[in-house]
C-alpha positions in Angstrom: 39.7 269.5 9.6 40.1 265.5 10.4 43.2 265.9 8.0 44.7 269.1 9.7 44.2 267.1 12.9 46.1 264.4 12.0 48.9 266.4 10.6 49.1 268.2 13.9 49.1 264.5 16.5 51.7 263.2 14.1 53.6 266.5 14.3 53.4 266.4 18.3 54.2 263.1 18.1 57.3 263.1 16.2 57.9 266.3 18.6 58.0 264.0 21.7 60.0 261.1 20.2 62.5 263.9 18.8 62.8 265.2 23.1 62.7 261.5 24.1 66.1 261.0 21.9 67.4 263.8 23.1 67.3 262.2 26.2 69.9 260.6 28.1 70.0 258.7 31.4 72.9 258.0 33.5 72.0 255.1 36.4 73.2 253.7 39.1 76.5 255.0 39.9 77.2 256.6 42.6 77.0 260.7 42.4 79.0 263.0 44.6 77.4 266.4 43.1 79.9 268.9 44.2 78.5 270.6 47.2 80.3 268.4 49.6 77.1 266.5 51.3 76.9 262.3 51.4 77.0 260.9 48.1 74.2 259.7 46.2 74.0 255.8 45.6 71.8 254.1 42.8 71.7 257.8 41.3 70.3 258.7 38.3 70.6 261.7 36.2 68.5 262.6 33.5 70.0 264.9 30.9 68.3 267.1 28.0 70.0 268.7 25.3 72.9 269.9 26.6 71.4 270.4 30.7 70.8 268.5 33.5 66.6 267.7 33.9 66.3 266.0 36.9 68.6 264.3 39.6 67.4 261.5 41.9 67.9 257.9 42.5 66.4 254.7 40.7 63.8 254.4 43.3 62.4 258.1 43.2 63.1 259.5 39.4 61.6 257.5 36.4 64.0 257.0 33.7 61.0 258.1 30.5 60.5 255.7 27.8 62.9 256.2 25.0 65.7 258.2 26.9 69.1 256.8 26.1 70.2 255.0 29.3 74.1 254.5 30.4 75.0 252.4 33.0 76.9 253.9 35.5 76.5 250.4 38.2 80.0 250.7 40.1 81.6 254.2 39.3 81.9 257.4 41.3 80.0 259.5 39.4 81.0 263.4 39.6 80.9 267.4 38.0 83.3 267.6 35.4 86.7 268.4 36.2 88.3 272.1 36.5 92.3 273.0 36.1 92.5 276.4 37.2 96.0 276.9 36.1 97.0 275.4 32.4 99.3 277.1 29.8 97.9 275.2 26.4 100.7 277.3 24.1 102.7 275.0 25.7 103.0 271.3 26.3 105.7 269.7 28.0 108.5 270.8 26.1 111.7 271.6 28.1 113.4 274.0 26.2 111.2 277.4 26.6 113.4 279.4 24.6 113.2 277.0 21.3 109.4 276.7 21.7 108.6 280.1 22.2 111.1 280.7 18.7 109.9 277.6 16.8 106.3 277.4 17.6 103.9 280.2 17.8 102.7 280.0 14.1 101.2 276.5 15.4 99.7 278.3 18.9 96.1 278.8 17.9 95.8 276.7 15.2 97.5 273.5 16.5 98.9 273.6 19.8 96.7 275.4 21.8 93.2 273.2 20.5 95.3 269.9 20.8 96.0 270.9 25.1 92.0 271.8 24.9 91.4 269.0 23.7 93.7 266.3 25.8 92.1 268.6 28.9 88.9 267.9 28.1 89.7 263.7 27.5 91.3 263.5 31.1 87.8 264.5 32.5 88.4 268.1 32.6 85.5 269.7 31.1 87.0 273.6 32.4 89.9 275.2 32.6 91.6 279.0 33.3 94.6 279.3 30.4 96.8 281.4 32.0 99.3 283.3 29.6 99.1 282.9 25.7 98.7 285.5 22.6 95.7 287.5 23.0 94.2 286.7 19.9 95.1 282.9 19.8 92.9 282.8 22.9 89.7 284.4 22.0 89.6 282.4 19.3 90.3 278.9 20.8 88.2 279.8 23.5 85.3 280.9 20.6 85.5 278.1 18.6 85.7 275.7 21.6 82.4 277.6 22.8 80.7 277.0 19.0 81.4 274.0 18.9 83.9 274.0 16.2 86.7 271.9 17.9 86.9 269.6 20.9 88.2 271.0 24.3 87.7 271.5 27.7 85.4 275.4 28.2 88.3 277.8 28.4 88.4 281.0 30.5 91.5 282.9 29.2 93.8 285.3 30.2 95.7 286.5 27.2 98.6 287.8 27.7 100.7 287.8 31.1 100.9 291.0 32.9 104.7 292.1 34.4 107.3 294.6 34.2 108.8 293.7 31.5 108.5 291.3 28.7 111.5 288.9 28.4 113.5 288.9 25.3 111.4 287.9 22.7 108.8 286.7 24.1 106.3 290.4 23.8 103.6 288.5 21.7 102.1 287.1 25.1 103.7 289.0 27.9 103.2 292.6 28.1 105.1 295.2 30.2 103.6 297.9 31.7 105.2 301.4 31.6 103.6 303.7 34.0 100.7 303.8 35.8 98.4 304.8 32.7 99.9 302.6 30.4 99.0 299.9 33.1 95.3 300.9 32.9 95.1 301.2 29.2 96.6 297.3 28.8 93.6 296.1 31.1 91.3 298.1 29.0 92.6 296.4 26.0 92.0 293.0 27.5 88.9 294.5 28.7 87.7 295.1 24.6 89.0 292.1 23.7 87.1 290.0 26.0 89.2 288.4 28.1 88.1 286.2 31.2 90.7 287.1 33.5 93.7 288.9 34.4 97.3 287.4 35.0 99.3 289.1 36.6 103.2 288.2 37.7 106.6 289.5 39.0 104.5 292.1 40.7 107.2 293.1 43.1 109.2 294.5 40.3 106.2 297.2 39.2 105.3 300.4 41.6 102.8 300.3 43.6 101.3 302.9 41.6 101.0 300.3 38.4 100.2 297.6 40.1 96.9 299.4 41.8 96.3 300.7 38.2 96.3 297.3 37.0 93.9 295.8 39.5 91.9 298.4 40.1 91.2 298.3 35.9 90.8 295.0 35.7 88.1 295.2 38.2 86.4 298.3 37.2 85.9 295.9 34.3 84.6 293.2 36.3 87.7 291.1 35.8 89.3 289.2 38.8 93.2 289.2 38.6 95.3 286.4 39.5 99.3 286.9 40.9 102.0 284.8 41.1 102.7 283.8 44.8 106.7 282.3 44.5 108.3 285.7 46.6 107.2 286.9 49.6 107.0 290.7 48.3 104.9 289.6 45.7 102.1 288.2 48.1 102.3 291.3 49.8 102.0 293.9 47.0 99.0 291.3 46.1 97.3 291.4 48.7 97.9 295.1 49.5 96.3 296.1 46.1 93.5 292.8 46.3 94.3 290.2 43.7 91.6 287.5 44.2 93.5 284.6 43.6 97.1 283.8 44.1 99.0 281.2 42.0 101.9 278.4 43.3 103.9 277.9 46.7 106.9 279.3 45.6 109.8 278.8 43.8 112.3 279.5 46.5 113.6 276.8 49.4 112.9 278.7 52.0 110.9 275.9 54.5 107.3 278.5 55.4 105.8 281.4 54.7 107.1 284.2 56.9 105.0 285.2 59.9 104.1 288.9 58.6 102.7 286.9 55.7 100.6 284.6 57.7 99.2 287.6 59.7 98.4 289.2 55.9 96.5 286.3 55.0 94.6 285.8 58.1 93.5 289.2 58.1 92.2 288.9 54.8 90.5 285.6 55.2 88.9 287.4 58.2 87.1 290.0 56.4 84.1 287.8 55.5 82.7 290.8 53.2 85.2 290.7 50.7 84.7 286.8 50.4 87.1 283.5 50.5 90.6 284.0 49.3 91.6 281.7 46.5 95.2 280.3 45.9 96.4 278.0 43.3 99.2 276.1 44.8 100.2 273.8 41.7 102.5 271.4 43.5 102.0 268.3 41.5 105.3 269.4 38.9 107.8 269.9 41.3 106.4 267.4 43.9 106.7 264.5 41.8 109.6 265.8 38.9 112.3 263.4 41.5 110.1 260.3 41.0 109.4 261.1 37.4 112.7 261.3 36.7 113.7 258.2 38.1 110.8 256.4 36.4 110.0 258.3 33.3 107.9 255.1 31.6 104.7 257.5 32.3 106.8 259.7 29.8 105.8 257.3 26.9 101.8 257.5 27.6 100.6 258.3 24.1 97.6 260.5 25.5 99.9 263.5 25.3 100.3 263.0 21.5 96.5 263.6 20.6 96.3 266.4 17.8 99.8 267.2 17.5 102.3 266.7 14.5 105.0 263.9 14.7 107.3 266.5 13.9 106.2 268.4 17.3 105.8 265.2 19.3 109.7 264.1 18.3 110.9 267.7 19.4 109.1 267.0 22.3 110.2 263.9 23.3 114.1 265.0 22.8 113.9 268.0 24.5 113.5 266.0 27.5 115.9 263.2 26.5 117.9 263.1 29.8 115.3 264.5 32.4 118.1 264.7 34.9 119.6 267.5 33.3 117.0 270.1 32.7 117.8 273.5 34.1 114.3 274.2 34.8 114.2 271.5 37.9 117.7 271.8 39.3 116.1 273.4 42.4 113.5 271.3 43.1 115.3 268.9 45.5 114.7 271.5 47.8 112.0 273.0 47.6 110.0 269.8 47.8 110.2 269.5 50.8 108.9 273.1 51.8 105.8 272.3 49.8 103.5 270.7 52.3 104.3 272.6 55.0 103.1 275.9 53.0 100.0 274.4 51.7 99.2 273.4 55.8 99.6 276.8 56.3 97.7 278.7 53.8 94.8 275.7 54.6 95.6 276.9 58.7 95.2 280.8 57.8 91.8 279.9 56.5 92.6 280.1 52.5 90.2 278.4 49.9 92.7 276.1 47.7 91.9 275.6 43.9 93.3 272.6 42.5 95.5 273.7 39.5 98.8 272.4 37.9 100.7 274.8 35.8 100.0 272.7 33.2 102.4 272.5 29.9 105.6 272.8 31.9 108.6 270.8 31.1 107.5 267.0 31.6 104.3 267.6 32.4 101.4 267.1 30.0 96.9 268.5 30.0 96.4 264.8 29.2 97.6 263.7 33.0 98.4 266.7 35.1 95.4 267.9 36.6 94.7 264.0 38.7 98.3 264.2 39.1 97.8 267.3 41.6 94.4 265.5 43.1 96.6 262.4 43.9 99.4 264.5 45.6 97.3 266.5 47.3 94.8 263.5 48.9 97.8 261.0 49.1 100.5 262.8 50.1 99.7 266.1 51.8 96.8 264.0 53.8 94.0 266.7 52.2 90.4 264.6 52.7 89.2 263.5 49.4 86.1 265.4 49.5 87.4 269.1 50.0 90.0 268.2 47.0 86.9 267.5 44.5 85.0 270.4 45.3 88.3 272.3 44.9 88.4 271.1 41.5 84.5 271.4 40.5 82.9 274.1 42.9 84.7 276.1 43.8 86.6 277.0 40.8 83.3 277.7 39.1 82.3 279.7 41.8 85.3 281.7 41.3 84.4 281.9 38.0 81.1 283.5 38.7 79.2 280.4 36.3 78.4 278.4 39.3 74.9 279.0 37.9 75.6 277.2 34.9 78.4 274.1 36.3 80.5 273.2 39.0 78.1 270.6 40.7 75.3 268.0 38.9 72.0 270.1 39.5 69.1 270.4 37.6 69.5 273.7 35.1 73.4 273.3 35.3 75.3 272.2 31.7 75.7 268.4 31.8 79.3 268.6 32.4 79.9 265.3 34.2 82.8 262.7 34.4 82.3 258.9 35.6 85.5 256.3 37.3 85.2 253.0 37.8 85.4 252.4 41.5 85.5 254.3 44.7 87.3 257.6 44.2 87.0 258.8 47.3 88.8 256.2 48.3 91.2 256.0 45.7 91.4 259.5 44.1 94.0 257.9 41.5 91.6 256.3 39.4 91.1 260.1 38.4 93.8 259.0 36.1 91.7 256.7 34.2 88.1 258.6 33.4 85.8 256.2 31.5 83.3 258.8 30.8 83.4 262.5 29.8 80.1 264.3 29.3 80.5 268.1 28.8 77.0 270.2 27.7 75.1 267.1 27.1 77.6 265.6 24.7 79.9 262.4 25.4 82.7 262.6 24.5 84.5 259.6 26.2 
């Protein structure tokens, strides 16, 4: 019995050193959790396993014996990063039509876990892929979720959703052909086990397809997401009730028309239904003149990680003269026409979600996402705070996993970032993350 004994207090405690290891404590930074209230100085966070155990401060939490402690003493200390608008089939190329020829034998092997990846480096421990093969997503998104690969937790669309496909491009946009065709498409997504709906170019469907669509998709319990550039498409979307409308329009006219407005106040008014979301992605067009003019930012190696040298050269020539790209020809004027839209979709009482349309010509997962943060504190005047939260709690709300992360609470996943400094102060040295924790595992 004395020896049974023994074997079971050695047992126990090899037990408790084995949960002490797994222990890690993050102290004395400075935590804003995510829901918005005065930050936390001298915090400390205690993590298990992959959650968050406790939260507190160094004078009223304990740091056990054992637990692995990291100094967080001078940095802003935050929920992981969300970009609720990426594209990781693409990344950065400027030629669409070559990439979308050249490259999709490389989308869910290659390309699509390198963006994950560079995502999840840059602090961004989430992000809503918008538009990419069905099957290359699921099983990104899978092996991300196994832990096979590296990458920031993906919540995928699949394909896009429109009219019609363009030329050649069918593998990850789908048309939809009547009403039940429409309906049959979502259900496919459905099976599959997609995250989300994208939908786009909305004004050309019928108003019969476009109901069929969203009324599938959330028969299913899938939120839909529309493209916002033309006025008729915020419209139809609304009039059918996307949940979440994406950029602030491609064309240069200077607002939103009234009717519009009225639309979108009505809708933020009906409290039942819940906030309404939009994605305005302004960072690519807001700063492609500046860019341009000093494309040094263009050599940053951190867009390279996982990628071929062979991919990386196309890359880097297809954007050889950056004046001349088709894609940003128009953007002269519509910069200017950006502010003003996002002050009035902020006025009209809409919940913004920070997202960047990342993967677009010049504009890479590895810097995007702070890219957006920093236009949208620095230059649209947004307060520091509400741009956070609109990149950690709300999008996870949206989600529907702001059980699991979102903000640093006890249960949540251990999805937390650290910055040296004072980044409510200077929401640029988003651009620099020291630290990136994401379910209990550093990664930076």
């Amino acid at each position: 019995m004395k020896t049974i004994h023994t074997l079971i207090c050695s047992l126990f405690i090899c037990l408790s050193a084995l949960s002490q290891n797994n222990l890690k404590a993050l102290v004395g930074g400075t935590l804003i959790d995510g829901f918005g209230s005065t930050p936390i100085q001298n915090s400390v966070i205690l993590i298990e396993g992959e959650r968050i155990k406790a939260v507190g401060t160094v004078e009223t939490l304990e740091v056990p014996a054992g637990a692995e402690v990291i100094s967080t003493e001078g940095m802003s200390v935050m929920p992981g990063l969300w970009d609720m608008h990426v594209h990781t089939m693409i990344n950065g190329h400027a030629d669409y039509d070559h990439w979308d020829k050249t490259y999709p034998p490389l989308f869910g092997k290659v390309i699509m876990p390198s963006s994950a990846h560079q995502l999840l480096l840059a602090g961004v421990t989430s992000a809503r892929d918008l538009g990419a093969p069905l099957e290359a997503s699921i099983e990104v998104r899978d092996r991300i979720n196994k832990g096979e690969i590296p990458g920031a937790t993906l919540y995928v669309s699949g394909p896009f959703i429109q009219h019609r496909p363009y030329p050649g491009t069918e593998d990850f946009r789908w048309g939809v052909y009547g009403a039940e065709d429409g309906r049959k498409k979502i259900r496919k997504l459905a099976d599959a086990g997609v995250d989300v709906i994208k939908l786009i170019d909305q004004d050309e469907m019928t108003l019969e397809e476009l109901q069929a669509v969203v009324d599938e998709a959330h028969k299913h319990n899938l939120k839909v997401v529309a493209h916002g550039h033309r006025p008729e498409e915020i419209r139809l979307g609304l009039q059918v009730g996307v949940d979440c409308f994406e950029h602030t329009g491609l064309s240069s006219a200077p607002y939103y028309p009234d009717d519009i407005l009225e639309m979108i106040r009505e809708r933020t008014a009906q409290m039942n239904k819940g906030p309404l979301f939009w994605c305005p992605t302004v960072e690519g067009l807001y700063n492609y003149e500046y860019l341009r003019d000093n494309p040094e930012k263009l050599d940053n190696d951190s867009w390279h990680l996982g990628l071929p040298d062979s991919v990386i050269a196309d890359i880097r020539q297809s954007f050889e003269h950056p004046d001349r790209l088709p894609y940003f020809q128009l953007t002269p004027s519509r910069k200017p026409t950006l502010q003003t839209k996002v002050q009035q979709l902020l006025d009209a009482g809409v919940v913004l979600l920070v997202g960047t349309d990342s993967g677009i010509p010049m504009k890479f997962h590895s810097q995007s996402t702070w890219n957006e943060l920093d236009v949208w504190v620095n230059e649209f005047g947004i307060d520091p705070m509400y741009a956070i939260r609109s990149a950690t709690y709300w999008p996870a709300l949206w989600m529907g996993v702001a059980d699991q992360v979102g903000t640093v609470t006890p249960g949540k996943y251990a999805d937390i970032i650290a910055v040296d400094g004072d980044v409510l102060r200077y929401i640029s040295l988003l651009q620099d993350v020291k630290m990136v924790i994401k379910h209990g595992t550093r990664y930076k």
